[in-house]
C-alpha positions as CSV (number, residue, x, y, z in Angstrom):
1,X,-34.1,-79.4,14.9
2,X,-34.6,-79.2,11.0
3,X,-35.5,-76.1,9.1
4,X,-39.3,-76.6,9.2
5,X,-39.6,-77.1,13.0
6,X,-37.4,-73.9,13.4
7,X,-39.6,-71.9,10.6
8,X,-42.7,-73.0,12.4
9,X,-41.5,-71.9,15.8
10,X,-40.1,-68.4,14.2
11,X,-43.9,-68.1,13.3
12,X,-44.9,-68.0,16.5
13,X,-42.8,-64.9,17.5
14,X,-43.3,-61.5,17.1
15,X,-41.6,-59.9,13.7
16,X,-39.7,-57.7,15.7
17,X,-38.0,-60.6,18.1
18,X,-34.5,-60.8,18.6
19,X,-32.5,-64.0,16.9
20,X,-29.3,-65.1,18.4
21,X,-26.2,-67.6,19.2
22,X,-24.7,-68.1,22.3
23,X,-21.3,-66.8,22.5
24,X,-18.0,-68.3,22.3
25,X,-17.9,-69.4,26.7
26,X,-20.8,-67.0,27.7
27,X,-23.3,-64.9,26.8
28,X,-24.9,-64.1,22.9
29,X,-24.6,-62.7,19.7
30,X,-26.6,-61.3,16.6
31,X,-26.4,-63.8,13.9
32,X,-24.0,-62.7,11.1
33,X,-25.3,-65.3,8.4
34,X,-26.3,-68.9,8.0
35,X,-23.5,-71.0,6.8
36,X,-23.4,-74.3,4.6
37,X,-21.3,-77.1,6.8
38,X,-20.9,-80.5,6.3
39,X,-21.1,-82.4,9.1
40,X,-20.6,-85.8,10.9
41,X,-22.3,-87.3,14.3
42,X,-19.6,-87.9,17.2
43,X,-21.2,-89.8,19.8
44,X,-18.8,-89.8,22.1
45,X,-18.2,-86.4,22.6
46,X,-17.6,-84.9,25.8
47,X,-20.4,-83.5,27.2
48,X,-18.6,-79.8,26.5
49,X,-18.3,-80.5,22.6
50,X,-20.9,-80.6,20.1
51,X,-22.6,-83.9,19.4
52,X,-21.6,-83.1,15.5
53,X,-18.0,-81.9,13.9
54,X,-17.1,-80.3,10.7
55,X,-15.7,-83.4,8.1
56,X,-15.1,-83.6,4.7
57,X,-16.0,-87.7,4.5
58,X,-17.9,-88.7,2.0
59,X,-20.9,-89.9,4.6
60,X,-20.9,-86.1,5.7
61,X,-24.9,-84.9,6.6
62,X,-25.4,-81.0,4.8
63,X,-26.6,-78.4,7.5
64,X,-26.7,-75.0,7.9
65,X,-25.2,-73.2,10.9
66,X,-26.8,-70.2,12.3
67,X,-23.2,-68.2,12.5
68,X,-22.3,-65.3,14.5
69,X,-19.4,-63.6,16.5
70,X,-18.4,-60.7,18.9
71,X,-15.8,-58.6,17.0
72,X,-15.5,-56.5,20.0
73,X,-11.8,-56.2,20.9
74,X,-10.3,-56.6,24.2
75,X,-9.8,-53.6,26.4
């Protein structure tokens, strides 16, 4: 998804409406911030890996990551 096709589907949703990441293994979290990455397509990735991994080549593609974390601590 690029920025525009996320923009226009935030349009859609009320003001008020929750916007999150999935968690580390399970669950979600509030995004923190968006984050500049540079990035490179891995096409064989396991199926548990993203399809893209932080690289500092020179063919890198500029995106933004929607980042977030739990900085709950363990009990």
């Amino acid at each position: 998804m690029n920025a525009q096709e996320l923009i226009d589907l935030l349009k859609n949703l009320p003001p008020d409406k929750k916007v999150v990441i999935r968690g580390y293994e399970d669950g979600f979290n509030d995004i923190k911030e968006l984050r500049n990455v540079n990035i490179v397509y891995q096409p064989d990735s396991p199926w548990y890996y993203g399809e893209y991994a932080v690289s500092n080549d020179p063919d890198t593609i500029e995106a933004i990551e929607l980042y977030g974390e739990n900085k709950n601590e363990e009990i």
